[in-house]
N, C-alpha and C positions, 0 to 999 in steps of 0.2 A: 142479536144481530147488530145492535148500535152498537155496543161494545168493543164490538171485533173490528165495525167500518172504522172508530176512534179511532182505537189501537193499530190498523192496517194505515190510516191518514196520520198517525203521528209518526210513522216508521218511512214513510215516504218523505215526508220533512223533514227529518233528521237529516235522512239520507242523500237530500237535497242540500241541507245547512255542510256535511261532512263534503259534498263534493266542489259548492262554491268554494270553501274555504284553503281545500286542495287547488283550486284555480286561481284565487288570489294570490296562494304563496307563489303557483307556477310564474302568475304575471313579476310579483315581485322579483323574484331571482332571476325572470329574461330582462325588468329594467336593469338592474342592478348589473347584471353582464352588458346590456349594450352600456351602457355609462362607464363602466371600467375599460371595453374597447373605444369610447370617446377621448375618454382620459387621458389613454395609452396612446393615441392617435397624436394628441395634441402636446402630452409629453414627446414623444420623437421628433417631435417637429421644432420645438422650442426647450433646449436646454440651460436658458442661461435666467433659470428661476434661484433667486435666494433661498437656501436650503432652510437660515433660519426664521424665515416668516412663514415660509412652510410650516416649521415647527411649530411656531407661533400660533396660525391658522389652524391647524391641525387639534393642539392643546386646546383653543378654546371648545371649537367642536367639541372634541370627548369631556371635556368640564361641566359644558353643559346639557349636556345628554346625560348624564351622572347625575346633576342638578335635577333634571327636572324626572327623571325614571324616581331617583329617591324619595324628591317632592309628593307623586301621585302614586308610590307606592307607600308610604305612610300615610295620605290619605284615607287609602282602600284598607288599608290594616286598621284603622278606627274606628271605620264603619261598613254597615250592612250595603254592598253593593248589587248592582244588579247587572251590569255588565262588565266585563274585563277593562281593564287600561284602555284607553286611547291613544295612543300619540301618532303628534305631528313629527313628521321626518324630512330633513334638511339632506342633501347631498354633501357629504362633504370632500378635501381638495384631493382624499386621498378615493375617491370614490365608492365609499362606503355612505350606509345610511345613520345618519344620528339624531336621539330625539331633540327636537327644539321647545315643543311643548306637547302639552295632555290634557287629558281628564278623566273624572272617574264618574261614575253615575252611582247616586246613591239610593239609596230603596224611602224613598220620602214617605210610603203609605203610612198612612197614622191608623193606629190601633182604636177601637172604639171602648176599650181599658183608659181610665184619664192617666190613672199612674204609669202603664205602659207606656203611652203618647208621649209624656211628659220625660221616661226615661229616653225614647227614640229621640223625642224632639233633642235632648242634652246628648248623645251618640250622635245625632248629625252636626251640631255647634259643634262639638271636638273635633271631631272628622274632620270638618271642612276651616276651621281656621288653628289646625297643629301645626304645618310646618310656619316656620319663616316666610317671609316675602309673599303673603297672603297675596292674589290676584284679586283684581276687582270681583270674578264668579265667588271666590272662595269669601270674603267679605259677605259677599251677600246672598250666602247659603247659610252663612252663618248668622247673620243679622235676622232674616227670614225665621229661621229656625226658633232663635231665642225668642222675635217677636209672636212667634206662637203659642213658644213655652208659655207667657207672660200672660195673652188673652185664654190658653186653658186653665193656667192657675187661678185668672182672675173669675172666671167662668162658674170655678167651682166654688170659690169663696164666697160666691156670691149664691151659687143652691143650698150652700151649709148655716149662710146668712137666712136664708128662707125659711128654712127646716125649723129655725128654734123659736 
């Protein structure tokens, strides 16, 4: 009977997880239309916008939305994650959403294996400092990481010191 309640309580959560997430998307796409009916409001009104800083404004948006999708998907490609992408979303002039920034959450459990640990701990260093332009978080998931690496190696050096 516990079994089935489990099973009956994890189908309900799901189901619950699949309906929020239908309701998020709905909110995002009525912002996303009133902000393009803002936009369009306030384009009618005022025509006398320079096309090329438009262009300009525009380019950088998508530059760095590219930037930072790439960033925090190379990330999650190096390591064991535990949640999807995050990102932050900027409005941008054409009224569309662009990412400005992210993150990735990475599965930090440590294996009670030393040589696992020790592989995980070098899978989260990679992970978190491969791209370019390391952010302070990424700096010090990876600093973290390695100073782990360092006290399980040392950890063990020192039971193998014991042993003899």
């Amino acid at each position: 009977m516990e079994i089935n309640d489990y099973l009956s309580t994890s189908l309900i959560y799901s189901q619950l997880a699949l309906k929020n997430s239908e309701l998020a998307n709905l909110d995002r796409k009525e912002f996303q239309k009133s902000i393009k009916n803002n936009d369009d409001a306030i384009n009618s009104l005022d025509k006398n916008y320079d096309e090329k800083d438009y262009q300009r404004v525009l380019s950088r948006f998508e530059n760095r939305d590219n930037e930072v999708k790439n960033h925090e998907q190379l990330h999650a490609s190096l390591g064991t994650t535990t949640t999807p992408i995050n990102y932050d979303y900027q409005v941008g002039p054409d009224g569309k959403l662009y990412a400005i920034g992210g993150s990735v959450r990475f599965d930090t459990s440590i294996p009670k294996d030393e040589e696992a640990a020790i592989q995980k701990l070098n899978e989260i260093s990679k992970a978190a400092s491969a791209p370019e332009g390391l952010s302070q978080a990424d700096s010090s998931i990876a600093q973290r990481a390695n100073l782990n690496k360092l006290l399980l190696q040392s950890l063990q050096e020192g039971v193998e010191y014991e042993n003899r």
